[in-house]
C-alpha positions as CSV (number, residue, x, y, z in Angstrom):
1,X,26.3,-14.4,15.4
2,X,24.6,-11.2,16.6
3,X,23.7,-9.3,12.9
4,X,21.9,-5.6,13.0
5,X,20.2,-3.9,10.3
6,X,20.0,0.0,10.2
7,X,16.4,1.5,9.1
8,X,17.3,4.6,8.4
9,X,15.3,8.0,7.4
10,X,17.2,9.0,4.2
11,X,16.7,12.4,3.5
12,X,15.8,13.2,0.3
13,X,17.6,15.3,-1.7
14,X,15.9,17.5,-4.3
15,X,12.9,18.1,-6.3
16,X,13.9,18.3,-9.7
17,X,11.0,20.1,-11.0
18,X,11.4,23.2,-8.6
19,X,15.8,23.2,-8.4
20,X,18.2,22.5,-10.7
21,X,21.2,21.7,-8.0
22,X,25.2,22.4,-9.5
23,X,27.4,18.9,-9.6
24,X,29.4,19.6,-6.8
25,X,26.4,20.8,-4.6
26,X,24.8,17.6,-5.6
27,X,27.2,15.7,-4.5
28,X,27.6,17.3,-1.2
29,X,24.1,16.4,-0.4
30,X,24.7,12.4,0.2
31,X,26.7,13.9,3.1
32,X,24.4,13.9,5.9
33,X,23.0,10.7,5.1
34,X,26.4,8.7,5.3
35,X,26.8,10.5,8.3
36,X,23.8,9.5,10.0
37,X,24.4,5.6,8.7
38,X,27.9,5.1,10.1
39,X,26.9,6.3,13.7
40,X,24.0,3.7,13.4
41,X,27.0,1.7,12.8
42,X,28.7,2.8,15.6
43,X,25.9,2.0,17.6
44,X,25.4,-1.4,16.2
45,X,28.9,-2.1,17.2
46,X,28.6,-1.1,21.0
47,X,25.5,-3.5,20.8
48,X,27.8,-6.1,19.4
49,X,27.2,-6.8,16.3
50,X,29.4,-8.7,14.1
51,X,27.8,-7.7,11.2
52,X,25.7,-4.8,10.0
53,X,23.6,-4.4,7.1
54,X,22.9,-0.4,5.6
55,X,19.8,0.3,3.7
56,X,19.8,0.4,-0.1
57,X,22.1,3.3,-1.6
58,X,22.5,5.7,1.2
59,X,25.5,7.9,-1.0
60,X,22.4,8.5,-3.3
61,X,21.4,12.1,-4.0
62,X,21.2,12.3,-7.7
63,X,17.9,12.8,-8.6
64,X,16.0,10.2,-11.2
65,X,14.7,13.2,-12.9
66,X,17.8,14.7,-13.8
67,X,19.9,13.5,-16.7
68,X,22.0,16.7,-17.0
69,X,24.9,14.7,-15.4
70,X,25.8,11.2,-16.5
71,X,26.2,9.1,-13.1
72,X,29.2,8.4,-13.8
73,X,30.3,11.7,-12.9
74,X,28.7,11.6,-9.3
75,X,29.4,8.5,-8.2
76,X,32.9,7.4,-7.5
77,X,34.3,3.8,-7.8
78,X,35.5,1.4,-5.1
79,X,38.4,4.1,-4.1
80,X,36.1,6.7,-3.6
81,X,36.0,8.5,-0.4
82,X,32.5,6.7,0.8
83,X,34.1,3.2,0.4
84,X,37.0,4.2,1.9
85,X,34.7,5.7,5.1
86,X,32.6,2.1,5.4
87,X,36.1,0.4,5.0
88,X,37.5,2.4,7.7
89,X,34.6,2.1,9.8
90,X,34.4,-2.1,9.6
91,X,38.1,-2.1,10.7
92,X,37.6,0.7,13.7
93,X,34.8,-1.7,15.0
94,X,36.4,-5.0,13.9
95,X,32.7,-5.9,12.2
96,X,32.0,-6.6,8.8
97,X,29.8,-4.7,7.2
98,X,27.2,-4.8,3.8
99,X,26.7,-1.1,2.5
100,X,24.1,-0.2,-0.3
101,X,26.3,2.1,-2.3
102,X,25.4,3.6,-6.0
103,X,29.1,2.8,-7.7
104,X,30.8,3.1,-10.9
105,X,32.5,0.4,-12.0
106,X,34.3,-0.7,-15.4
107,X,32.6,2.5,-16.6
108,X,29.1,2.1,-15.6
109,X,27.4,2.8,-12.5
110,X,25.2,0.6,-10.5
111,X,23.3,-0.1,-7.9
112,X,25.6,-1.9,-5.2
113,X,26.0,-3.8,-2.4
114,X,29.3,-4.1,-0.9
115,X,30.6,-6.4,1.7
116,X,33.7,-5.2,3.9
117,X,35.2,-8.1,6.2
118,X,36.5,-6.8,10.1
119,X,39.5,-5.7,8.6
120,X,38.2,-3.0,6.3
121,X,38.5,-5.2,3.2
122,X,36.8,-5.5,0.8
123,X,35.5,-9.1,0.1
124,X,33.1,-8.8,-2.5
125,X,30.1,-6.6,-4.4
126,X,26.6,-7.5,-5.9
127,X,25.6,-5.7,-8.2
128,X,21.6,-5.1,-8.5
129,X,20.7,-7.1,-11.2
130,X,17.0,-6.6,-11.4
131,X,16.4,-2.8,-11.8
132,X,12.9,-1.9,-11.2
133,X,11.1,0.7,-14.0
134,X,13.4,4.2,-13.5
135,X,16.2,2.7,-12.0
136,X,17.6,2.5,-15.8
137,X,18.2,5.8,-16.5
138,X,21.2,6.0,-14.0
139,X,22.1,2.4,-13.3
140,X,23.5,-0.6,-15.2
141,X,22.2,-4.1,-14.5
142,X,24.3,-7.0,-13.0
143,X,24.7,-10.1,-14.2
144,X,25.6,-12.4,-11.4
145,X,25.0,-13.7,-7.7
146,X,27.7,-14.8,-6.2
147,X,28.5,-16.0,-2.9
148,X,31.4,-15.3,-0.4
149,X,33.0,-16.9,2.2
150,X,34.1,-15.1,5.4
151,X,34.9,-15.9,8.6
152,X,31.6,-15.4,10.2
153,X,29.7,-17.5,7.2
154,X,29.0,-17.8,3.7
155,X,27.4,-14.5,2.6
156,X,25.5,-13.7,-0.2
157,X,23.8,-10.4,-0.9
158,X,20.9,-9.0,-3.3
159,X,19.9,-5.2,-3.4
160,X,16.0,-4.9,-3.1
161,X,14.0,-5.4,-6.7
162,X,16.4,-8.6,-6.6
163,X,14.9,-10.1,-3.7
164,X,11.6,-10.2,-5.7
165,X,12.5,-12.9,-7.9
166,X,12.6,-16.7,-6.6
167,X,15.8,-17.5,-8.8
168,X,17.8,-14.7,-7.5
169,X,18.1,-16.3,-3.8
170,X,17.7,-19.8,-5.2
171,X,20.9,-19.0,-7.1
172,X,22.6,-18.2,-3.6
173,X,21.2,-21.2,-1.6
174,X,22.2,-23.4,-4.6
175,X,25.8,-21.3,-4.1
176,X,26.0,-22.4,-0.4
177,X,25.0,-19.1,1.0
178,X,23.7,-19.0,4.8
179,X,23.1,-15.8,5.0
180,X,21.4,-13.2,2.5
181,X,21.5,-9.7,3.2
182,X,19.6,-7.3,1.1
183,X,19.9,-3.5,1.7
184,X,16.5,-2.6,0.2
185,X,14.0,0.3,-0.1
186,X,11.0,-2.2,-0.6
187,X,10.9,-4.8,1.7
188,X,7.6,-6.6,2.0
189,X,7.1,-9.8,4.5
190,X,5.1,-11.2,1.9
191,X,7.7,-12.4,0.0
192,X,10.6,-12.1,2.2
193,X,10.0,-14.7,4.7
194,X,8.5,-16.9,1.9
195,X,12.6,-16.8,0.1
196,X,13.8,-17.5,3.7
197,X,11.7,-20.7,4.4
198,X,11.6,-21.9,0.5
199,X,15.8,-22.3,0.4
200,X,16.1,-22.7,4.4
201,X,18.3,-19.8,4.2
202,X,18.9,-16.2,6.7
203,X,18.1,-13.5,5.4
204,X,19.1,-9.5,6.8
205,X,17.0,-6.8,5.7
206,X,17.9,-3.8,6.3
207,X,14.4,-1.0,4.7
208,X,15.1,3.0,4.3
209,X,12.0,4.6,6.0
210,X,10.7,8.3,5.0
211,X,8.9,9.1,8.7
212,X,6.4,5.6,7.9
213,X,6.5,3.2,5.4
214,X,3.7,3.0,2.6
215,X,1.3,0.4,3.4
216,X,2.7,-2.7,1.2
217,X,5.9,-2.2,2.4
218,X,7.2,-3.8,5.8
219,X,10.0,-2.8,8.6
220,X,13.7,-3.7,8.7
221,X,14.0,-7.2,9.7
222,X,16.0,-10.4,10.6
223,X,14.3,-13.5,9.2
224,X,15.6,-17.4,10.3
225,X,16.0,-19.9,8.3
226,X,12.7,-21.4,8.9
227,X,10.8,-17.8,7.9
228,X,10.1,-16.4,11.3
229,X,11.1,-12.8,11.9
230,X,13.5,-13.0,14.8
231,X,13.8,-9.0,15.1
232,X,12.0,-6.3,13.2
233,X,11.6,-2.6,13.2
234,X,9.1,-0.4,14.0
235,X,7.0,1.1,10.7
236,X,7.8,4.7,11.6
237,X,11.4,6.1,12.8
238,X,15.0,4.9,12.5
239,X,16.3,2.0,14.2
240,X,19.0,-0.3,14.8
241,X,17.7,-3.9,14.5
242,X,19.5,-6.6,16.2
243,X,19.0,-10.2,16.7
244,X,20.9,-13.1,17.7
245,X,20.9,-15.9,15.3
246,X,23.2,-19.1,14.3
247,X,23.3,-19.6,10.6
248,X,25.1,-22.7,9.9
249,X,21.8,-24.3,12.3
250,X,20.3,-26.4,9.9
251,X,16.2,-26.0,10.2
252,X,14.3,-28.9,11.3
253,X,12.9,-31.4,8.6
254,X,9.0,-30.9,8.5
255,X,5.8,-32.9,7.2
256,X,7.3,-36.0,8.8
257,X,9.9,-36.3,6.2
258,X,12.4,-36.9,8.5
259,X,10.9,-40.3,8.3
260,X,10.4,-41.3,4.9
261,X,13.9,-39.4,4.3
262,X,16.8,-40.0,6.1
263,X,17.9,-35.9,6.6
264,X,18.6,-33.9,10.2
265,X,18.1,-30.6,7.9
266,X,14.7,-29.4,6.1
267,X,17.0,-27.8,3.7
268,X,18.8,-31.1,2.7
269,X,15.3,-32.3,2.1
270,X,14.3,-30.0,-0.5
271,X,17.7,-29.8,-1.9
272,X,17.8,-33.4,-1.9
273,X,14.2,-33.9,-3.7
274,X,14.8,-31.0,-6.7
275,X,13.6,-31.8,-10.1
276,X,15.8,-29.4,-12.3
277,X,15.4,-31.5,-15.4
278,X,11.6,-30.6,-15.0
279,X,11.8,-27.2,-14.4
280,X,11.6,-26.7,-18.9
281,X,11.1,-23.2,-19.0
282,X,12.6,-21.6,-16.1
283,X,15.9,-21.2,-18.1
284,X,14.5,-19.8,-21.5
285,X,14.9,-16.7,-22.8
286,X,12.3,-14.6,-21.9
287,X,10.4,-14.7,-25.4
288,X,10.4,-17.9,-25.9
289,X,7.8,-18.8,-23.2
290,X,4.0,-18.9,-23.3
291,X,3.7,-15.8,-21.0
292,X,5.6,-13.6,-23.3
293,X,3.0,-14.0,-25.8
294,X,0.3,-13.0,-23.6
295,X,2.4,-9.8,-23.0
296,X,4.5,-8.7,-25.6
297,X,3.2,-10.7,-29.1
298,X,1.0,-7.7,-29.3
299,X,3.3,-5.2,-29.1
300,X,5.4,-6.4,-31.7
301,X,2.6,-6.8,-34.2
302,X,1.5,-3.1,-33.5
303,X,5.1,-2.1,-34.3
């Protein structure tokens, strides 16, 4: 399966605290980015990819600054003329495709990631569910991680901030995901290649770049199932980033367990040799858990 992620230079849009854009000409200014993503599409399909990942929200242009307009009245649903554009261009390349969109949905917008199958369908769509501080103010959180199967693999996607927690791609290797991909504007290695080796799982990250990344953050990248960065961009400029890379391949046991377990796949070992009924306090509310109190219990006595 040949899979390329698009690093992209979005451009931004506008300073809030020096213009005060109209509606319309706000929406007009996610134009030139969209454009500039699907001919990185185009050009991931004439290198023969059967699967291309966008960067995080490339429609976006309304400002986190501005809450004149609710974004629900800038960002269309999953008829709305930049669907309909990705949709059109997965079926002109026969390619499926996983675009970071900002959508509403059932009345609320978020923070998306949208998988289109070769034929310009639409097979399914993550919504972000951990939003990072500022996100809020426009965006909705999801509540779910699903995974999807297609013809080229089981498929299941998380939207940057996501990718930060253990549990959210735990939840899609438990799911029977293969593949992860994650249309992100944060990518770091650090943790990255750590939730690819820790569920045995692919992952496809495809990082916005504004002429060179900040110094925690890392390049677009394809990551196998044993951690190790098959492809990656570079840390300045725009890129299409293709690799080459089977993942159904189950990774090679390690530590010699292959021996004291009888397993031909490292990630039937650690499924295998789980302890959920130990894991107490992964699945409690949040304040009901030592480390709230070291945070919060102070908070609520000074309110």
């Amino acid at each position: 399966m040949r899979i390329s992620v698009i690093q992209q230079i979005l451009k931004p849009t506008y300073d809030y605290s020096k213009v005060q854009p109209g509606l319309e000409e706000i929406k007009a200014m996610a134009d030139e980015n969209i454009d500039a993503c699907l001919g990185f599409i185009e050009q991931a399909a004439k290198e023969g990819a059967d699967l291309a990942v966008t960067t995080e929200t490339v429609n976006y242009c309304l400002s986190f600054h501005d809450t004149r307009f609710p974004a629900t009245d800038v960002y269309g649903g999953l008829d709305s003329p930049v669907v309909k554009r990705f949709s059109s261009a997965a079926k002109k390349h026969k390619m499926h495709i996983v675009a970071g969109l900002a959508l509403t949905l059932d009345g609320k917008t978020y923070n998306c990631a949208v998988l289109f199958d070769s034929k310009g369908e639409i097979v399914g769509v993550h919504r972000k569910v951990h939003l990072p501080a500022g996100e809020e103010i426009h965006y909705a959180n999801g509540d779910r991680f699903e995974v999807f199967r297609t013809e080229i693999g089981n498929i299941g996607m998380l939207v940057c901030w996501d990718l930060q927690y253990p549990e959210a791609a735990r939840e899609l290797a438990l799911g029977g995901a293969d593949l992860i991909c994650c249309p992100t504007l944060g990518w770091e290695n650090i943790y990255g290649l750590s939730r690819a080796y820790e569920n045995s799982i692919t992952i496809a990250a495809a990082m916005a770049n504004w002429n060179g990344l900040s110094g925690y953050c890392d390049p677009s990248c394809v990551v196998d199932n044993m951690g190790r960065i098959l492809a990656a961009g570079p840390r300045k400029g725009q890129a299409v980033v293709t690799a080459d890379v089977d993942i159904a391949k189950e990774p090679t046991p390690q530590y010699g367990s292959e021996h004291f377990y009888p397993s031909h796949s490292m990630r039937k070992t650690r499924f295998s040799q789980r302890r959920p009924e130990t894991y107490r306090l992964a699945n409690l509310p949040l304040d009901e858990v030592p480390l709230y109190r070291r945070y919060f219990d102070g908070e609520k006595k000074d309110n």
